[in-house]
PDB file of N, CA, C and O in Angstrom, chain B, residues numbered from 101:
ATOM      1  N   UNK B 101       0.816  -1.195   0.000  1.00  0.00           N
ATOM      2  CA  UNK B 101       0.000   0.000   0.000  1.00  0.00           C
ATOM      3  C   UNK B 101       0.867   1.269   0.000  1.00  0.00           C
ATOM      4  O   UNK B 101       0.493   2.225  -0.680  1.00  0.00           O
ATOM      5  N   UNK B 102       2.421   1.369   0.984  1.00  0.00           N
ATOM      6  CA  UNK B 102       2.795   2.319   0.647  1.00  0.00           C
ATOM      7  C   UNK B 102       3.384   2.770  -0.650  1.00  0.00           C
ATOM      8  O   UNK B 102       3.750   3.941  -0.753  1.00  0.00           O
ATOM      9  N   UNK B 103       3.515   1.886  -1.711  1.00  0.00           N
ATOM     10  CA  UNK B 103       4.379   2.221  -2.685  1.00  0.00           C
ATOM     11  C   UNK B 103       3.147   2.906  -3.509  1.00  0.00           C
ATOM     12  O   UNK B 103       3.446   4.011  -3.962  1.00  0.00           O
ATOM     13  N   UNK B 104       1.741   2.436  -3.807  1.00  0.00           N
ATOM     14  CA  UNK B 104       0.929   2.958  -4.124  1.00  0.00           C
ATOM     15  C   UNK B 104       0.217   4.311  -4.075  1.00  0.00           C
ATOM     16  O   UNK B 104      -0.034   5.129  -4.961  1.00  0.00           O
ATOM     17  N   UNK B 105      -0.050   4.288  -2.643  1.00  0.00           N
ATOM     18  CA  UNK B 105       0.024   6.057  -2.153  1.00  0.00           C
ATOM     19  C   UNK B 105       1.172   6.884  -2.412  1.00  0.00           C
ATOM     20  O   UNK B 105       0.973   7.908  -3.066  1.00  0.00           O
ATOM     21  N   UNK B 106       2.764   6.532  -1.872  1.00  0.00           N
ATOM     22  CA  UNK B 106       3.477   7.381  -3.040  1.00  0.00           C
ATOM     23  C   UNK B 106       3.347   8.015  -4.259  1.00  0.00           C
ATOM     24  O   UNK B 106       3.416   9.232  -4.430  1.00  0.00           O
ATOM     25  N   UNK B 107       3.029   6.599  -5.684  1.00  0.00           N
ATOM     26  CA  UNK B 107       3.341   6.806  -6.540  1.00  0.00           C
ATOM     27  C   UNK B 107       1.920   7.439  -6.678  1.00  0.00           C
ATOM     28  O   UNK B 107       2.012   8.206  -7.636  1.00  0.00           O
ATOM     29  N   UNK B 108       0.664   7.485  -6.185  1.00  0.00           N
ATOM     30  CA  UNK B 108      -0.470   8.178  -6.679  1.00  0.00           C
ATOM     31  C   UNK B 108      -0.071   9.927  -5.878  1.00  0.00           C
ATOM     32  O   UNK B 108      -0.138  11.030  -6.421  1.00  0.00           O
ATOM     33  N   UNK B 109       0.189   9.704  -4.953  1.00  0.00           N
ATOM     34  CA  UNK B 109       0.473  11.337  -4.347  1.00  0.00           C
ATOM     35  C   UNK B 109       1.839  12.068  -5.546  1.00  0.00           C
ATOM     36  O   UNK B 109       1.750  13.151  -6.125  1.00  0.00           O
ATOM     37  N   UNK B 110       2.931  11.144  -5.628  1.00  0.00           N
ATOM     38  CA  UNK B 110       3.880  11.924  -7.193  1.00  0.00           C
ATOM     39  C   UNK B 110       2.414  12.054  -7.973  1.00  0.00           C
ATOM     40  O   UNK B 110       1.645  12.968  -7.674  1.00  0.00           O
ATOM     41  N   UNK B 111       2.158  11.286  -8.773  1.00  0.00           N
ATOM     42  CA  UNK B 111       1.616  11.747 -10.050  1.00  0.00           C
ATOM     43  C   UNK B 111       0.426  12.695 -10.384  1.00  0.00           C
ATOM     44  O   UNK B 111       0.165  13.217 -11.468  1.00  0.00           O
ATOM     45  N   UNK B 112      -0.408  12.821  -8.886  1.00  0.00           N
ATOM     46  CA  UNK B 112      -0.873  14.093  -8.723  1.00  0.00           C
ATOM     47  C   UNK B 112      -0.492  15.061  -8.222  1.00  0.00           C
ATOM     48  O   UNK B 112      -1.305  15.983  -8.168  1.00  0.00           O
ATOM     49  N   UNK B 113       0.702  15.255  -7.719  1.00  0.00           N
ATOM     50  CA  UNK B 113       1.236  16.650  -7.512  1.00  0.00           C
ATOM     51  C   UNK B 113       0.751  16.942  -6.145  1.00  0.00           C
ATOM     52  O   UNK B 113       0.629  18.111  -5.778  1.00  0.00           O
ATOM     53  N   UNK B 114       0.429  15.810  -5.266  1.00  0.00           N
ATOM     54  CA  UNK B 114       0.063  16.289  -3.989  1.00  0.00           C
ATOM     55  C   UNK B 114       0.722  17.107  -2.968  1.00  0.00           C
ATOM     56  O   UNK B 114       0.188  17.417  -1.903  1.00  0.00           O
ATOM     57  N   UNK B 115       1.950  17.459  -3.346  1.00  0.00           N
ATOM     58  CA  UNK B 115       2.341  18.464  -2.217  1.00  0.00           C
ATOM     59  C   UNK B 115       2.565  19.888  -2.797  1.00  0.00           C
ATOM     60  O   UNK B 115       2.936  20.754  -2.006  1.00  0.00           O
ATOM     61  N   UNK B 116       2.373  20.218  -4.118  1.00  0.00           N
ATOM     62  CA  UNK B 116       1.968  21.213  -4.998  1.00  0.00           C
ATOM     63  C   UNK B 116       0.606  21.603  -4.896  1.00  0.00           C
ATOM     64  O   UNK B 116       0.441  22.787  -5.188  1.00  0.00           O
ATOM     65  N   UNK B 117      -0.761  20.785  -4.469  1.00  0.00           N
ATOM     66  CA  UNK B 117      -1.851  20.729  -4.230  1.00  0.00           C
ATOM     67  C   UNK B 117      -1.999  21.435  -2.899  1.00  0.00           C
ATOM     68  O   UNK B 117      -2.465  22.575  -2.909  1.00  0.00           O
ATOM     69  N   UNK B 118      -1.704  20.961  -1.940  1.00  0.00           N
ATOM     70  CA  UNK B 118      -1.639  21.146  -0.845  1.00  0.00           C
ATOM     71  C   UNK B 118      -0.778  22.812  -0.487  1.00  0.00           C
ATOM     72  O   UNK B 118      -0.889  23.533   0.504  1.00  0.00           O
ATOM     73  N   UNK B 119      -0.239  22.926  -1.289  1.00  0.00           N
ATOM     74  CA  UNK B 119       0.602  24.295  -1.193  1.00  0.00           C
ATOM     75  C   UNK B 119      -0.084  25.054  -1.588  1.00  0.00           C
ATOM     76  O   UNK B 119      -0.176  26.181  -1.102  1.00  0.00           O
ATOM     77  N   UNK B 120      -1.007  24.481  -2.959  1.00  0.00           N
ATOM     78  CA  UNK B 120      -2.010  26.033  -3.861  1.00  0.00           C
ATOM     79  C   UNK B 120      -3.194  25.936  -2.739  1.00  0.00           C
ATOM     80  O   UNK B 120      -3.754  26.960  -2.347  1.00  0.00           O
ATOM     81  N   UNK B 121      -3.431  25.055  -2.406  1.00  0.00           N
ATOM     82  CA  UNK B 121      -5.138  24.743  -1.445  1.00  0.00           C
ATOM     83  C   UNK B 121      -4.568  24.477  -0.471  1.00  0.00           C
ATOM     84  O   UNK B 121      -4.141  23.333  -0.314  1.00  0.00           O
ATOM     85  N   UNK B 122      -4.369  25.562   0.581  1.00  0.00           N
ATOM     86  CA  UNK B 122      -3.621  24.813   1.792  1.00  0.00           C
ATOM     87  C   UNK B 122      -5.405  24.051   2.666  1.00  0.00           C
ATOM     88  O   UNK B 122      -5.737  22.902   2.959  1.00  0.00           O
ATOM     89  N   UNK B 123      -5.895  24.988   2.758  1.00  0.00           N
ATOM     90  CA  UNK B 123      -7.536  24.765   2.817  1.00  0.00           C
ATOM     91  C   UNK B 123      -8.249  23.379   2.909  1.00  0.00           C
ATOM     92  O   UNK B 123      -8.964  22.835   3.751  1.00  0.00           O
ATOM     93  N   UNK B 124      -7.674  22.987   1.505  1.00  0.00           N
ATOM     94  CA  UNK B 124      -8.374  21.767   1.348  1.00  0.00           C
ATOM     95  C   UNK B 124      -7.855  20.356   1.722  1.00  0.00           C
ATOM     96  O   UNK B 124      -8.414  19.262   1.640  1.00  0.00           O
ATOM     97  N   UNK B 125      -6.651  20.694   2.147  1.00  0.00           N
ATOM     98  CA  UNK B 125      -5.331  19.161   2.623  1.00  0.00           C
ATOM     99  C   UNK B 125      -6.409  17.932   3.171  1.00  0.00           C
ATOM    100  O   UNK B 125      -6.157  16.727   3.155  1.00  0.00           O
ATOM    101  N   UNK B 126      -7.279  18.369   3.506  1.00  0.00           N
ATOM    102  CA  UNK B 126      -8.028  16.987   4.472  1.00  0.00           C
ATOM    103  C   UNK B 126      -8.697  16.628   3.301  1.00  0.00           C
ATOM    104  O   UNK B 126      -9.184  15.498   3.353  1.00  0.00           O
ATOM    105  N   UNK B 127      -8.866  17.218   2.298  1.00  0.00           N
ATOM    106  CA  UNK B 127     -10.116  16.794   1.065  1.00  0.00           C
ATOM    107  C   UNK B 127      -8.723  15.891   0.379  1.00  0.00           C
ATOM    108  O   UNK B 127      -8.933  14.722   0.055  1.00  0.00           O
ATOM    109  N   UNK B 128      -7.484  16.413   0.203  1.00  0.00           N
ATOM    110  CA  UNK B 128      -7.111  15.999  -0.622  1.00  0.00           C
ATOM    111  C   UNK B 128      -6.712  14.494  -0.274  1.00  0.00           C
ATOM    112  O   UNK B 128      -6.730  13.500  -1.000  1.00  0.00           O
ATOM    113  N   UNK B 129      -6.319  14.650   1.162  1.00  0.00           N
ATOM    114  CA  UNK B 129      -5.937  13.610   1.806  1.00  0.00           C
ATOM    115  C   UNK B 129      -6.748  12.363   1.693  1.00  0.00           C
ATOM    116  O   UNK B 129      -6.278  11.225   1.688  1.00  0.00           O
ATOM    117  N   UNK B 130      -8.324  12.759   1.582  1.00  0.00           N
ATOM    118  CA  UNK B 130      -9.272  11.683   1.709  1.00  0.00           C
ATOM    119  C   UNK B 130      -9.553  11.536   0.017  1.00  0.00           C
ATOM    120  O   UNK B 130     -10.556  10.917  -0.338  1.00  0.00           O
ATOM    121  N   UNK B 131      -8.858  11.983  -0.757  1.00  0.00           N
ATOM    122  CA  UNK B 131      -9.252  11.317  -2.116  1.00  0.00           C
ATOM    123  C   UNK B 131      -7.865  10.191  -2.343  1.00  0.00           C
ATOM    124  O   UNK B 131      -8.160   9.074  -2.768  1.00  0.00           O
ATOM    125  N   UNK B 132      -6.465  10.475  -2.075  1.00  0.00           N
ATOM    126  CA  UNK B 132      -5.673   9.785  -1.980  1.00  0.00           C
ATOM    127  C   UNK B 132      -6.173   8.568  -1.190  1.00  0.00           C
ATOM    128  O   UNK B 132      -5.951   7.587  -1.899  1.00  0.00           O
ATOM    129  N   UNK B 133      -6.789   8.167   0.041  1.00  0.00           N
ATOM    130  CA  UNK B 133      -6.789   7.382   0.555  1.00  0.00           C
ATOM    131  C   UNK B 133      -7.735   6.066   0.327  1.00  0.00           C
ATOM    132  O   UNK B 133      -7.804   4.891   0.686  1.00  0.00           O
ATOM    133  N   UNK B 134      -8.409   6.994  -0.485  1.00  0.00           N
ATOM    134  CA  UNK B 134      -9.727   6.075  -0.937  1.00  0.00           C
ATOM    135  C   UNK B 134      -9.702   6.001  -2.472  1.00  0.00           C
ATOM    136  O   UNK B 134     -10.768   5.823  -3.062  1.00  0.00           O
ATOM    137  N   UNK B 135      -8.352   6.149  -3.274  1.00  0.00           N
ATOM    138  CA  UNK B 135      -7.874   5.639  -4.588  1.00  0.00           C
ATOM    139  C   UNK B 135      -6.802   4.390  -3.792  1.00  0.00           C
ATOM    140  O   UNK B 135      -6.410   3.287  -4.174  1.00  0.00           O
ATOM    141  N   UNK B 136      -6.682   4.817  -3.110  1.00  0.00           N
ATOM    142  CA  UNK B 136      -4.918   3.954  -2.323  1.00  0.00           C
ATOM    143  C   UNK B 136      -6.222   2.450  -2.095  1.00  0.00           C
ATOM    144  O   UNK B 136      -6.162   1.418  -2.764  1.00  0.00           O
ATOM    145  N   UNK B 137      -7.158   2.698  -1.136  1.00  0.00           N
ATOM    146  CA  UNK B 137      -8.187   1.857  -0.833  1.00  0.00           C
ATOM    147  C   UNK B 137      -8.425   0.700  -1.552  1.00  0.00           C
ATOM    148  O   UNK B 137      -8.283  -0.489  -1.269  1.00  0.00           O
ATOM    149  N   UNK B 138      -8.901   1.411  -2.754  1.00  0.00           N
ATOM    150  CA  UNK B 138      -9.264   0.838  -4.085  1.00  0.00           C
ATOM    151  C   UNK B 138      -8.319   0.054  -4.855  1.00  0.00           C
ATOM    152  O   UNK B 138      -8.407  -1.134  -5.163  1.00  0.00           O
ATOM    153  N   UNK B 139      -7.483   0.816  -5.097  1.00  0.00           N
ATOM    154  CA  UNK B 139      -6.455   0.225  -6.104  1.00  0.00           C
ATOM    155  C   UNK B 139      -5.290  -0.975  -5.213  1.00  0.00           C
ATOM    156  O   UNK B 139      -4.410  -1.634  -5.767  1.00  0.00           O
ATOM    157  N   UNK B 140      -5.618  -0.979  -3.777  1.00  0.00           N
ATOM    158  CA  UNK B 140      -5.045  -2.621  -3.344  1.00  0.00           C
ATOM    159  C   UNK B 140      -6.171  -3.266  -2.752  1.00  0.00           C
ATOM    160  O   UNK B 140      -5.966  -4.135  -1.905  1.00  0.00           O
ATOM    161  N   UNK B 141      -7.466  -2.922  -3.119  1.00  0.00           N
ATOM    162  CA  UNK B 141      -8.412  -3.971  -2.589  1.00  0.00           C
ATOM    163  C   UNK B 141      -7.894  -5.839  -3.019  1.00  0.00           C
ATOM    164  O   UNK B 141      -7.586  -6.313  -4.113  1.00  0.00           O
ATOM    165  N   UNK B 142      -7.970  -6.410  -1.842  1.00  0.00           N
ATOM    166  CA  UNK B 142      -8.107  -7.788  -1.884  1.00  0.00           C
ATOM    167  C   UNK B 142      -9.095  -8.690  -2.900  1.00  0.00           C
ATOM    168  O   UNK B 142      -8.751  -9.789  -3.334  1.00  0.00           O
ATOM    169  N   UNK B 143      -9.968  -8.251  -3.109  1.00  0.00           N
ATOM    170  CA  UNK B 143     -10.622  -8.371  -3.951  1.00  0.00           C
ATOM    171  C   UNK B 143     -10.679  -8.876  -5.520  1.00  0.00           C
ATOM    172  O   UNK B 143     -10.102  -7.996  -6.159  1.00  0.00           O
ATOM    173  N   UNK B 144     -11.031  -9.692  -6.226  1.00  0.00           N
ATOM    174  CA  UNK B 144     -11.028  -9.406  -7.471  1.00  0.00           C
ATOM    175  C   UNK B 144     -11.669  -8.421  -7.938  1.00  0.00           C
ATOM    176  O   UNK B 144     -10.914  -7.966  -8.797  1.00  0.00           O
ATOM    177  N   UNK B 145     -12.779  -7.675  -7.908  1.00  0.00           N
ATOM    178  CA  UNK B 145     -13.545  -6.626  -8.260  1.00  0.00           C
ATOM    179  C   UNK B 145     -13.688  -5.600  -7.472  1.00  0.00           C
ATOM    180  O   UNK B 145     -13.790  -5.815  -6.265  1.00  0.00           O
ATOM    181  N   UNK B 146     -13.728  -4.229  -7.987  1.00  0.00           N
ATOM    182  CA  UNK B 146     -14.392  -3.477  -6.864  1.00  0.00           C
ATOM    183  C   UNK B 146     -15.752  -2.550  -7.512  1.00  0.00           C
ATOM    184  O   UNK B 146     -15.751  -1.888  -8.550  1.00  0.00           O
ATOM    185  N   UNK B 147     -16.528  -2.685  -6.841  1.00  0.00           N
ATOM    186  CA  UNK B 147     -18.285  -2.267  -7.452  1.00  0.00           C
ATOM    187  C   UNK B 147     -17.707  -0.762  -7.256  1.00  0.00           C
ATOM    188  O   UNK B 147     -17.069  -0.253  -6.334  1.00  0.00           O
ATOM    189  N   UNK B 148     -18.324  -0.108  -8.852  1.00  0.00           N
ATOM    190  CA  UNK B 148     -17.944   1.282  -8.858  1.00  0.00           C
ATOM    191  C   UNK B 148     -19.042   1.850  -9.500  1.00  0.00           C
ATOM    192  O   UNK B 148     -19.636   1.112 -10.287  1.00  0.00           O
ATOM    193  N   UNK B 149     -19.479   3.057  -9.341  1.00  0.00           N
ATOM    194  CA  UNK B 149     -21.046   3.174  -9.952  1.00  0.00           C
ATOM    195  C   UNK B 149     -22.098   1.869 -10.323  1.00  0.00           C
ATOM    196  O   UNK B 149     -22.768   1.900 -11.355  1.00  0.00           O
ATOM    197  N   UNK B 150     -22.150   0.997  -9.594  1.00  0.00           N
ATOM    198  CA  UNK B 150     -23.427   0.020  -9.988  1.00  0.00           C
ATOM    199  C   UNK B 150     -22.361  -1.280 -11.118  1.00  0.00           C
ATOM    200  O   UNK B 150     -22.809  -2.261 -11.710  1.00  0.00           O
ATOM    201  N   UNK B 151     -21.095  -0.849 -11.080  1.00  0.00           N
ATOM    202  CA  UNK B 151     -20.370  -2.375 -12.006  1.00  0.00           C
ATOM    203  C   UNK B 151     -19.336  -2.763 -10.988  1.00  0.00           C
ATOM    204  O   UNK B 151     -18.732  -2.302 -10.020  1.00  0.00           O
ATOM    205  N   UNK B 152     -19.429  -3.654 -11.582  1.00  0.00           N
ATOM    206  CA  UNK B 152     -17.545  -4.837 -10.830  1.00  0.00           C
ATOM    207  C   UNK B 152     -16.825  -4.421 -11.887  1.00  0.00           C
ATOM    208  O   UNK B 152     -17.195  -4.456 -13.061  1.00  0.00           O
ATOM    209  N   UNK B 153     -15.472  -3.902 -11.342  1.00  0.00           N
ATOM    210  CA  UNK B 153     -14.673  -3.496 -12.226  1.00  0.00           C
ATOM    211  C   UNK B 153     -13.228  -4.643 -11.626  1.00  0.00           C
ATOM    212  O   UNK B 153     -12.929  -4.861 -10.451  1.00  0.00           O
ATOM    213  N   UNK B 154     -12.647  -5.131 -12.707  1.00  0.00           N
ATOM    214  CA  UNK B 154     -11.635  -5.443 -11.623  1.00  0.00           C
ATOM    215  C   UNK B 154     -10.611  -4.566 -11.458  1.00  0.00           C
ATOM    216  O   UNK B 154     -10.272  -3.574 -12.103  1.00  0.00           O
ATOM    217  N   UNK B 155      -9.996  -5.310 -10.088  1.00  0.00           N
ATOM    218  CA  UNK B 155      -9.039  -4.351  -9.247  1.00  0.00           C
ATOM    219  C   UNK B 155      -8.187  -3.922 -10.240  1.00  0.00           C
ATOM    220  O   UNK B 155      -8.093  -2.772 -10.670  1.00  0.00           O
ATOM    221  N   UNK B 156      -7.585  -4.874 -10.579  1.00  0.00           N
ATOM    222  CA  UNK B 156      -5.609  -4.117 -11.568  1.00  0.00           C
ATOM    223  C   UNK B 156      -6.573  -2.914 -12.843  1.00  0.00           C
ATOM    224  O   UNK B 156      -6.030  -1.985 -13.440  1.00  0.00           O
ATOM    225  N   UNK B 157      -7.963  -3.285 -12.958  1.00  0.00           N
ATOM    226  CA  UNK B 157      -8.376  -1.941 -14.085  1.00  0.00           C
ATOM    227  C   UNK B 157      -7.932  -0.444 -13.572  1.00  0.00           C
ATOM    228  O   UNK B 157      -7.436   0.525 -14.148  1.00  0.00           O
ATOM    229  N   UNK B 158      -8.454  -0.777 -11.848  1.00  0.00           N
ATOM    230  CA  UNK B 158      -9.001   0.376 -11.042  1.00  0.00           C
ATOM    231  C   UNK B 158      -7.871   0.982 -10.368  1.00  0.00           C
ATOM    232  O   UNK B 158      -7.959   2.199 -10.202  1.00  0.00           O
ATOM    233  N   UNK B 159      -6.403   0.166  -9.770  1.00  0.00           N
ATOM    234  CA  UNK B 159      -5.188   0.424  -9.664  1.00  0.00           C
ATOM    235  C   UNK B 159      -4.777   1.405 -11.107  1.00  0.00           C
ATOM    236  O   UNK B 159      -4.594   2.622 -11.130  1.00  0.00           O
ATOM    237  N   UNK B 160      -4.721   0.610 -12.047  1.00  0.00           N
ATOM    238  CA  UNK B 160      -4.286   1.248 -12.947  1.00  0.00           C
ATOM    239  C   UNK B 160      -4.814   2.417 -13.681  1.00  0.00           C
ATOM    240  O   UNK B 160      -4.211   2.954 -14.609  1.00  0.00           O
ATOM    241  N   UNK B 161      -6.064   2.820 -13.190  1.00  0.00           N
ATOM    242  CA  UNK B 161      -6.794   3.670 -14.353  1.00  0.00           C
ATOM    243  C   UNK B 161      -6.238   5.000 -13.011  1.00  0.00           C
ATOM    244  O   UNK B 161      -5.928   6.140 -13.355  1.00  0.00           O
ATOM    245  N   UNK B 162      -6.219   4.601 -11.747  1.00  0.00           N
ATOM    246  CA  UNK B 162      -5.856   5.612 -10.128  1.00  0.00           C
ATOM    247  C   UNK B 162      -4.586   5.783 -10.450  1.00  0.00           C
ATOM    248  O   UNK B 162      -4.315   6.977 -10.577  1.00  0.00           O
ATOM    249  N   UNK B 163      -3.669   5.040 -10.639  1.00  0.00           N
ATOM    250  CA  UNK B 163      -2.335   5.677 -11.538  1.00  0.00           C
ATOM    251  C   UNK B 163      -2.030   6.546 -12.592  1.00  0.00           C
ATOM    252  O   UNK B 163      -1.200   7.437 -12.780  1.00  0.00           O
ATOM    253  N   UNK B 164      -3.017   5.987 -13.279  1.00  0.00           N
ATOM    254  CA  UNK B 164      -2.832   7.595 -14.103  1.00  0.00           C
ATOM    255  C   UNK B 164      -2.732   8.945 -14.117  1.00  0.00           C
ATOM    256  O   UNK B 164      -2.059   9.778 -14.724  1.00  0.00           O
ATOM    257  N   UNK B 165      -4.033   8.944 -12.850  1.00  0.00           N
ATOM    258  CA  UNK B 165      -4.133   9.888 -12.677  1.00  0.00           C
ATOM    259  C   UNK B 165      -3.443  11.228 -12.354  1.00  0.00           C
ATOM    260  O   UNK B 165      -2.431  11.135 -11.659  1.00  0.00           O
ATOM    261  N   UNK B 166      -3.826  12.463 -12.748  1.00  0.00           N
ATOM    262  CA  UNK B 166      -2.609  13.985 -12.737  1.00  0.00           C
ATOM    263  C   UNK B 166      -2.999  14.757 -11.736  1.00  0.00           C
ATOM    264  O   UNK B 166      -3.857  14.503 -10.891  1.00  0.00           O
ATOM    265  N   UNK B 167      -2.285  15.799 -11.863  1.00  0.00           N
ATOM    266  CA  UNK B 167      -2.886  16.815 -10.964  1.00  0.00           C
ATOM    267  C   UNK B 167      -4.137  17.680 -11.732  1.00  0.00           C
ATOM    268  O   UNK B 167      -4.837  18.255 -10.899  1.00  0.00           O
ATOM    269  N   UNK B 168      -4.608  17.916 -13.264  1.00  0.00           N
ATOM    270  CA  UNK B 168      -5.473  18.492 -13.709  1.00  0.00           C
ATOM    271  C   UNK B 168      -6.864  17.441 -13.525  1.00  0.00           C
ATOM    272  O   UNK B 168      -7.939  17.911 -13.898  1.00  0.00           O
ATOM    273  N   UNK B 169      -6.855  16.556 -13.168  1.00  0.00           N
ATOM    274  CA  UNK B 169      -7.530  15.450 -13.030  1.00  0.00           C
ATOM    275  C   UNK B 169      -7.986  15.823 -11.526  1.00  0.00           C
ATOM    276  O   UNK B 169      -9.195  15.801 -11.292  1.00  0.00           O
ATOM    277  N   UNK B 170      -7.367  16.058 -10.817  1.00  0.00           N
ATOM    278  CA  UNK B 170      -7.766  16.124  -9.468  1.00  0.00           C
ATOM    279  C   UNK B 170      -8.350  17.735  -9.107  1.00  0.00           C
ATOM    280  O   UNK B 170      -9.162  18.118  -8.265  1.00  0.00           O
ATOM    281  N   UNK B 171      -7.621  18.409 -10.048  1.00  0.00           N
ATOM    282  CA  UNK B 171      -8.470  19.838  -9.859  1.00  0.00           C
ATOM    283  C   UNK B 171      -9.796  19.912 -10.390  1.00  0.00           C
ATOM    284  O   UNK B 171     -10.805  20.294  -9.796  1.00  0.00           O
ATOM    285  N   UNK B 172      -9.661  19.388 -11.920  1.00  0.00           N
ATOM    286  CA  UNK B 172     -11.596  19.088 -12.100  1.00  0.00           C
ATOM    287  C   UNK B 172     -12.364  18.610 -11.827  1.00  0.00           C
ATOM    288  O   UNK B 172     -13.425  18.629 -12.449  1.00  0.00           O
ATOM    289  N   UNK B 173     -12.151  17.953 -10.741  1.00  0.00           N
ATOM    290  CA  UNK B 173     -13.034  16.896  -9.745  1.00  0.00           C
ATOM    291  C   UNK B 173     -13.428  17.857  -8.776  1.00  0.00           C
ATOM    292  O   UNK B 173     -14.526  18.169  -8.316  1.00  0.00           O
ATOM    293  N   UNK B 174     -11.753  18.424  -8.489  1.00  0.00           N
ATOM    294  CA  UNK B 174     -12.486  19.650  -6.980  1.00  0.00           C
ATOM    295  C   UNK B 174     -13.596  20.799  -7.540  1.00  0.00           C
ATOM    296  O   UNK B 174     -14.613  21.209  -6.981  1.00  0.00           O
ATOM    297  N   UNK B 175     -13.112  21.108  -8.646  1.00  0.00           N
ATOM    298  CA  UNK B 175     -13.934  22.443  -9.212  1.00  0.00           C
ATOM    299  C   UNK B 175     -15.689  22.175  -9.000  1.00  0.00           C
ATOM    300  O   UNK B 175     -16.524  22.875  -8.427  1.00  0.00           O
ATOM    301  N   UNK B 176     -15.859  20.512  -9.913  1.00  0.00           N
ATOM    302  CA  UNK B 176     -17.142  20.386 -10.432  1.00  0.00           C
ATOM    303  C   UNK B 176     -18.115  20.382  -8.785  1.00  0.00           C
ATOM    304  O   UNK B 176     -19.245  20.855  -8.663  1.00  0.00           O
ATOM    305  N   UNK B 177     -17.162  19.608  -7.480  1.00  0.00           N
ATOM    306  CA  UNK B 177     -17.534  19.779  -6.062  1.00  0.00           C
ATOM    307  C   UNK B 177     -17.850  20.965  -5.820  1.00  0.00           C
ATOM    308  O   UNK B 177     -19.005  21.144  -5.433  1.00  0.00           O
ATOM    309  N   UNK B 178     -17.191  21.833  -5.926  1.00  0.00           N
ATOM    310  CA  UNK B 178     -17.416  23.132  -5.269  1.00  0.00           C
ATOM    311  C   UNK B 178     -18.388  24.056  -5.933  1.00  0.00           C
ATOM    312  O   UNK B 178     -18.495  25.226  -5.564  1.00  0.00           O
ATOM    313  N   UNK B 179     -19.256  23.436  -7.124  1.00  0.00           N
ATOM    314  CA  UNK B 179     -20.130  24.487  -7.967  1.00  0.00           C
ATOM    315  C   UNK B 179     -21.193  24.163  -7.132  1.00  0.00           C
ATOM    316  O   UNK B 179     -22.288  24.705  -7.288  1.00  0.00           O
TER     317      UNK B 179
END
């Protein structure tokens, strides 16, 4: 799990995040933790909007992820 939360906190820019939004650190904190969650569930599947997705999809699609990825998520929240 820790190598996971690392490499998802690098590839979104989480301490660049946390510097522009000092504000929001607990929001950001709880989206990291619950991609980290996900992407080592035990599981073969994890139910995501109403499907079983499997895990290595859901690891891997949470890896991708950027920091512009994580700002348009916050934006569409905050309208």
């Amino acid at each position: 799990m820790r190598w996971v939360r690392e490499e998802i906190r690098e590839n979104i820019d989480y301490e660049g995040l946390v510097w522009d939004f000092p504000c929001d650190s607990d929001i950001f904190d709880g989206y990291v933790e619950l991609m980290v969650e996900a992407a080592c569930c035990s599981k073969e599947t994890v139910h995501i909007c109403g499907q079983d997705i499997p895990t290595a999809a859901v690891r891997s699609r949470f890896l991708k992820l950027e920091r512009g990825h994580i700002l348009y998520v916050q934006d569409l929240l905050l309208q």
